[in-house]
N, C-alpha and C positions, 0 to 999 in steps of 0.2 A: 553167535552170529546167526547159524541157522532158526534158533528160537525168534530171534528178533526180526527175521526174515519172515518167518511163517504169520509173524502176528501182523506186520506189515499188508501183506498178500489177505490176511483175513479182512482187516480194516479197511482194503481197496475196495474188496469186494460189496462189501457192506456198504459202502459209501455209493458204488457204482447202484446197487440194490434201490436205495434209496431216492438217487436221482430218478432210477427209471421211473419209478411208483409216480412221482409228483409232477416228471414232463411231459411222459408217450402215454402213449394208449389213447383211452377213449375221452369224450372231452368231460369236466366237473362241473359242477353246478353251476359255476360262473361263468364257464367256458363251455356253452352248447354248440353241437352241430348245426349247421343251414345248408340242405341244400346237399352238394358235391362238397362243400369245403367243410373240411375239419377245424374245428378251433373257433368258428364263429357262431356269437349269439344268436338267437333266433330274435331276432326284431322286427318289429313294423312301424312305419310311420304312417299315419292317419290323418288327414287332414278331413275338417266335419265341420256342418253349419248346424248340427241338431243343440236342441235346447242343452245347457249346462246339465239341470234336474234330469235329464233325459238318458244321457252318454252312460253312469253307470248301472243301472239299474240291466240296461238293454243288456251293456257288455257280461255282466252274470254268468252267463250261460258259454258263452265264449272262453271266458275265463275255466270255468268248471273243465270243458273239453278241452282246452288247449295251455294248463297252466303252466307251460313253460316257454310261450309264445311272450314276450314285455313286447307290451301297445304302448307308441311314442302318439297323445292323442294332439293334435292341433286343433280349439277349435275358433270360431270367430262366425261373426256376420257373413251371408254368401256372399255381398257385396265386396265384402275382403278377401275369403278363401279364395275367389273365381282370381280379384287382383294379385292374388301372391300364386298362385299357381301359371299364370300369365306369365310372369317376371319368370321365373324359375324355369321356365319354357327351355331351355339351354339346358341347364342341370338342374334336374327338378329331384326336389327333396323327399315326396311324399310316394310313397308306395301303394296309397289306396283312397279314394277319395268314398265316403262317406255321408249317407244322410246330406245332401248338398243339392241346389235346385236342378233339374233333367234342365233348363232352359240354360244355364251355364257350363252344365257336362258338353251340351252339342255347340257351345263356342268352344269349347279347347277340342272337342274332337273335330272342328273343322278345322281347327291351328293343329292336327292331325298329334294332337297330345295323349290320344287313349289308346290302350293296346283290347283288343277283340280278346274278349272272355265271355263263354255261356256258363254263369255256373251252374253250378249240381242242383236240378231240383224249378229251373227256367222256363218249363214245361206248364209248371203250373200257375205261369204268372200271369195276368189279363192282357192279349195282343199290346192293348195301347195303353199300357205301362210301362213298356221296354222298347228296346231298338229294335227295328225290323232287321238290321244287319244279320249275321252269320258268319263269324261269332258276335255278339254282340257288345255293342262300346261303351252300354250301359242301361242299367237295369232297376227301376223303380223301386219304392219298398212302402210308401202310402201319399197322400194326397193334403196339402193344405191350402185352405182357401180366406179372402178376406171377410173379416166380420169387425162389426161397429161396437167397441166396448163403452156402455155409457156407465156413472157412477149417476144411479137416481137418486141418490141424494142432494148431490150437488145443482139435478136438472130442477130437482124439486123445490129449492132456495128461489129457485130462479123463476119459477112456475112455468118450465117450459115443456115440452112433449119431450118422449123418447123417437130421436128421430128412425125410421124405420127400411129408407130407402137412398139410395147415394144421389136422387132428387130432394131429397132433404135436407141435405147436409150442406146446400148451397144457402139456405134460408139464410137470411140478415139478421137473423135474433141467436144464430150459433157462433157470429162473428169472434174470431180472439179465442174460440173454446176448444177446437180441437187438433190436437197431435198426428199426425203421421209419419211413417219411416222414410227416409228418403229413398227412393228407389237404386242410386248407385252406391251403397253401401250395404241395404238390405232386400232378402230376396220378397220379404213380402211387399215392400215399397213397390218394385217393381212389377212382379205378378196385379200388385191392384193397378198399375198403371197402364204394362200391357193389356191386362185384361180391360181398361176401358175403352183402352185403343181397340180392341175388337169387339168390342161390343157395342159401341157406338160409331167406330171410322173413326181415322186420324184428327179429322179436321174439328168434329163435333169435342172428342175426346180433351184439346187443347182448350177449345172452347169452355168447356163443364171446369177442367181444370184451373182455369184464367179465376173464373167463378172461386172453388171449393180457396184456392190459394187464401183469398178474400178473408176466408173464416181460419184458417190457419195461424196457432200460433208460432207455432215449433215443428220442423224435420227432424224425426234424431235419425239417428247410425243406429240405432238397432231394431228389428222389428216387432221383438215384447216388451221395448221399454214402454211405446204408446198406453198398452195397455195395463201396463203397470205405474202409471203415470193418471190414469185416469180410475183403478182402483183406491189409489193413494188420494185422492181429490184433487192433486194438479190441475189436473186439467178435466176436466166435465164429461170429455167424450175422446176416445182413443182408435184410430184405426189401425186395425193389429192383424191378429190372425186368428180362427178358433180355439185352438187347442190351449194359446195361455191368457185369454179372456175366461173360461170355464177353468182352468188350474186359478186364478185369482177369487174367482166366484166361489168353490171349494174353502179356498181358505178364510173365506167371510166375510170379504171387501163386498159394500154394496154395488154390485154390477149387475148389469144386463148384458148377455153375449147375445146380438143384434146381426143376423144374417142378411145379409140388403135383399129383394125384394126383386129386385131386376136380374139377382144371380152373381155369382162372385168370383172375382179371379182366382184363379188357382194354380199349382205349380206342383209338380213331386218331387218330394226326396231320393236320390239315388244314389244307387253306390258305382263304381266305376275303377279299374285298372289303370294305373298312371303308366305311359308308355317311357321306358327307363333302358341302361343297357342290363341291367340286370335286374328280373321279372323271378321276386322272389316265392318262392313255392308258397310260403307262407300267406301272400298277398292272396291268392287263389284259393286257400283254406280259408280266408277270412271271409273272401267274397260269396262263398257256398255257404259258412254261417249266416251271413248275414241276409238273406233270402230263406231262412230255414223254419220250421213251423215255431222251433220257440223264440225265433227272434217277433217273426209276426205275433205270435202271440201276444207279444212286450207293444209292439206299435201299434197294435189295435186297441190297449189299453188309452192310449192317448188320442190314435183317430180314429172316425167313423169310417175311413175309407181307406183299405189297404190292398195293397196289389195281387194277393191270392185271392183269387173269387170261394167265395163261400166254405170257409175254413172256421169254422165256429167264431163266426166273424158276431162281434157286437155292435151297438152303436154307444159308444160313452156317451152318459150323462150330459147333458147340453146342447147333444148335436139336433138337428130337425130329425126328423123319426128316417127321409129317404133322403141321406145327404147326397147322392150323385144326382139328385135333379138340380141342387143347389149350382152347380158348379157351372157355366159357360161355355159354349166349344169351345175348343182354345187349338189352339193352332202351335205348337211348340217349337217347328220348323224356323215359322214366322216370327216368334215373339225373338227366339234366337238370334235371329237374322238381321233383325229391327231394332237388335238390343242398344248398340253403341249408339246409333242415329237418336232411338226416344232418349236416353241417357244427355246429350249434349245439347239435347233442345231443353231437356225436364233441367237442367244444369241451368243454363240459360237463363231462363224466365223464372226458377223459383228459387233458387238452392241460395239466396241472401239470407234467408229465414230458418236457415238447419242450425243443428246444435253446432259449436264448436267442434270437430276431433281431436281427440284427446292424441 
């Protein structure tokens, strides 16, 4: 009995050994820390309007420093992101908003949606690229603006010019030939539309557009299909935005990336803290990468204009040699502020003509 007693007492113990090993201590690979609490993975949700081709190349570096951080990425149209972060207003799902337009960050931060974060390194950003706040509610990372993607091939069938100026593009001989984004699904849509509203007043701007309508054949939901639309020969001429008129042009579609002449709307990408009850440390490391030299690095490959002033900044391929003369004053308060009003009027009068949503 005692033998079988002792083997018992051994077997307990061993048994007990082996549980501890697999349930206490520190957390395993699958089971990481966050924060105070034991036991939980380290995640982030991401919600991004930046290009597909875009998102992994940037995150790299991110990855390298933080590979034990899993990015949950969301992305879509800003015309989307901005509606689904709206809805979610209540219990919002995304822990860090990303590459998304500044003129949609300062709607939900007036719907008091952003939590105040400066991050590491804020210092070096250009004043009006970021929020004047303290701390601030959100924070630039480069600039896009509208350009005219024409396929000369297809103008040349047609013997018609490359038009050159957004007074051109009203002409009666471009009737039927060109694409635009719709502005309530995408952010470029919009930025060309605000931006015409300030650059010519309300009144003219409806005016011009009553006109441009004319020549339209197609709205889509997204702001690179234009110009992927018009690389492909759909359609002759695309209003899009620079960066994937010159990515199209690269890959040997016959284009012209065509910067209007009168100057072009424009808009930033920004990143942003979603205000939550629980503000995870992780969100705050990701928001300090992504303001860091080798993120800029990574966006300066795509724009000519990014929000650290003179950082071994380049201008890519394509762009005009001084792209910030290019760009309009733009008022970002105002385009903000104006957004829902031009959205239900541009709705109104033209949105029979957009693509179906899928």
């Amino acid at each position: 009995m005692k033998r079988w007693s002792k083997l018992l007492l051994v077997m307990t113990l061993l048994l007990l050994a082996i549980l501890t090993g697999c349930g206490g201590g520190k957390a395993t690979t699958g089971e990481k820390t966050q924060g105070n609490g034991e036991g939980k993975a380290k995640e982030l949700t991401i919600y991004t309007a930046l290009e597909d081709d875009q998102i992994q190349t940037y995150l790299e570096s991110f990855k390298k420093k933080y590979p034990d951080i899993k990015l949950n990425i969301v992305r879509d149209s800003t015309g989307v992101i901005t509606a689904k972060l709206l809805a979610e207003k209540e219990n919002p799902q995304a822990d860090v908003v990303w590459g998304t337009a500044a003129t949609s960050l300062l709607v939900l931060d007036q719907n008091q949606m952003l939590e105040g974060y400066s991050p590491k390194g804020i210092e070096r950003i250009v004043p009006q690229f970021k929020d004047k706040a303290e701390p601030a509610h959100w924070v630039g990372i480069d600039a896009w603006e509208t350009a005219i993607i024409v396929n000369t091939k297809e103008l040349e069938k047609r013997k018609l010019p490359i038009p050159q100026t957004y007074a051109d593009l009203i002409k009666p001989e471009y009737k039927g030939l060109i694409v635009m984004p719709n502005p309530s699904s995408s952010g470029t849509g919009f930025l060309t539309v605000s931006g015409l509203h300030q650059l010519l007043g309300e009144q003219k701007a409806w005016e011009y557009m009553d006109k441009l309508h004319e020549n339209i054949a197609l709205y889509t939901h997204s702001g690179s299909k234009p110009a992927k639309m018009a690389a492909q020969g759909e359609y002759p001429i695309g209003i899009s935005f620079g960066y994937r008129g010159i990515t199209e042009k690269k890959k040997g579609a016959p284009v012209e990336v065509v910067f209007p002449k009168e100057g072009s709307g424009w808009d930033l990408e920004a990143n942003a803290l979603v205000k939550k009850k629980e503000i995870k440390p992780e969100a705050k490391l990701f928001l300090d990468w992504a303001i860091s030299g080798e993120a800029m690095k990574e966006y300066n490959k795509n724009f000519a204009i990014v929000s650290v002033k003179n950082e071994g900044q380049g201008i890519p391929e394509g762009y005009t040699q001084d792209p910030l003369k290019q760009l309009i004053p733009y008022d970002f308060n105002k385009a903000a502020t104006e957004r829902d009003k031009i959205l239900a009027e541009w709705d109104k009068r033209y949105s029979a003509k957009s693509e179906p949503k899928k």
